[in-house]
C-alpha positions in Angstrom: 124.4 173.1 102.2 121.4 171.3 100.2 122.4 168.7 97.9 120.9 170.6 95.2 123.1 173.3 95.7 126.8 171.4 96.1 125.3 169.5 92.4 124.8 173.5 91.2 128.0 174.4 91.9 129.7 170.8 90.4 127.6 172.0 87.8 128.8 175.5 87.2 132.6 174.4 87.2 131.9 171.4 84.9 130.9 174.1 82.2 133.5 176.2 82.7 135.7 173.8 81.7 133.3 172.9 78.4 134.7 172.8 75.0 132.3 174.1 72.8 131.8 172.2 69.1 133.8 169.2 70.5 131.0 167.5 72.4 129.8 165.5 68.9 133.1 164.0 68.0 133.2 162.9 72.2 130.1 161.7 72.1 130.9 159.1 68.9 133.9 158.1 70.7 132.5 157.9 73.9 129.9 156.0 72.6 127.1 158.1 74.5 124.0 159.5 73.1 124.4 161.7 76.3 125.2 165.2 75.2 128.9 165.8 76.5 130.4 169.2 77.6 133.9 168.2 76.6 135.9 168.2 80.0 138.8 166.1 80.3 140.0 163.5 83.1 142.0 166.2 84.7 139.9 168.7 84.7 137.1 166.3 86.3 139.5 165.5 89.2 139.9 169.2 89.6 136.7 169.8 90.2 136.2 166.8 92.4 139.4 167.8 94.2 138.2 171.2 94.6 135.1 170.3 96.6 136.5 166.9 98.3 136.6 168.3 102.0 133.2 169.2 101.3 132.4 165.4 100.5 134.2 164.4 103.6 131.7 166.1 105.3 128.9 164.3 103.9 126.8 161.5 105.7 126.5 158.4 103.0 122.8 159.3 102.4 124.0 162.6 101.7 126.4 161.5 99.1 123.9 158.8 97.6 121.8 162.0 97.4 124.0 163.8 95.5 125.4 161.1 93.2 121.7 160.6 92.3 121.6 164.1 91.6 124.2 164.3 89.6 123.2 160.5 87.4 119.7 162.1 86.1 121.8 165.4 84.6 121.9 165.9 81.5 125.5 165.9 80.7 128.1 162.5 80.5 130.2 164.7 83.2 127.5 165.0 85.4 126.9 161.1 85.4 130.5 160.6 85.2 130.8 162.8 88.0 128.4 160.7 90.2 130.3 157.5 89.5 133.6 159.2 90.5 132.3 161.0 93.8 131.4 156.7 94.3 133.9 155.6 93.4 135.8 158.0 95.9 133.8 157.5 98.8 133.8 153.6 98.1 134.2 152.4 101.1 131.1 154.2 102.6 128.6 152.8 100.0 125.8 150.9 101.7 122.8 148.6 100.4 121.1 151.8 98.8 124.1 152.6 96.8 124.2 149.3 95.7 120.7 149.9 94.6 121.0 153.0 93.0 124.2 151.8 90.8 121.5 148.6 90.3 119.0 150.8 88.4 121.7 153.0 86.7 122.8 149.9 84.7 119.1 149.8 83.1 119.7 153.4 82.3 123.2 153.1 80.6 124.1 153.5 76.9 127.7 153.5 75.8 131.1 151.7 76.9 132.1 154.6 78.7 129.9 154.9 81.4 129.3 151.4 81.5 133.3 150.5 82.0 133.7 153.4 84.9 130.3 152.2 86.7 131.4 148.6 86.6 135.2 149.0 87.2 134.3 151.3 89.9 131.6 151.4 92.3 130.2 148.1 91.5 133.4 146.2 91.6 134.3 147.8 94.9 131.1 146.8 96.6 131.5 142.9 95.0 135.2 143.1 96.1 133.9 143.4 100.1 130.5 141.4 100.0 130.9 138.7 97.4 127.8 137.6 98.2 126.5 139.6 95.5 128.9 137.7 93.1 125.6 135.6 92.7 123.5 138.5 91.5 125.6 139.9 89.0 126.3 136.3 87.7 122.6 136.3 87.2 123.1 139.6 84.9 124.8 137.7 82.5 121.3 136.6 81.5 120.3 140.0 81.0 118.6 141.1 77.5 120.2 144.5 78.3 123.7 144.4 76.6 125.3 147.1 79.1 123.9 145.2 82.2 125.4 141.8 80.7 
């Protein structure tokens, strides 16, 4: 199964979950001028947990595929999504996820995103190569608030 279609069908089941009219008040809390669909932490894991043997199945490339996928959709679940399938399959990230989380940061608005990226992925990638420790340090230099 294409990439395209597993992000479909993520897709598909993250609106069927949407709450309608709530996505405004989310998005002030959540601090995202991302439009958000309104599904909760549960209901994320669901869907993740639904589709997780699938993932198993999936090279790293594959996955990287599909979390990029998922990071330029239009929703906060979808990129919340892509952090979390990550964040799952942590120990199987490689230099190009690495990368990819790299040029998310320039991309992120909002605490929310920002918190699960770096508490996530990014801190289990600096966890087992802490050379990279010098990198990030360098971020704190950063003009861009979310990547400092």
């Amino acid at each position: 199964m294409s990439t395209e279609t597993v992000r479909a069908s993520i897709l598909r089941a993250l609106k069927g979950y949407a709450r309608p009219g709530s996505n405004l008040r989310l998005q002030e809390y959540l601090g995202s001028p991302v439009p958000v669909l309104g599904v909760s932490a549960p209901e994320m894991r669901e869907v993740m947990k639904a589709r997780i043997d699938e993932f198993k199945k999936m090279s790293i490339n594959e996955l990287n595929d599909l979390a990029e996928l998922l990071w330029t959709g239009r929703t906060f679940e979808e990129k919340t999504f892509a952090i979390s399938l990550s964040r799952r399959f942590q120990k199987s990230l490689d230099n190009r996820s690495w990368s990819t989380m790299n040029r998310w940061i320039n991309q992120l608005e909002g605490w929310a995103l920002c918190d699960s990226l770096g508490s996530g992925p990014i801190s289990a990638m600096l966890y087992r190569e802490q050379e990279r420790f010098k990198e990030v340090l360098r971020w704190t230099q950063s003009t861009n608030l979310w990547r400092k």
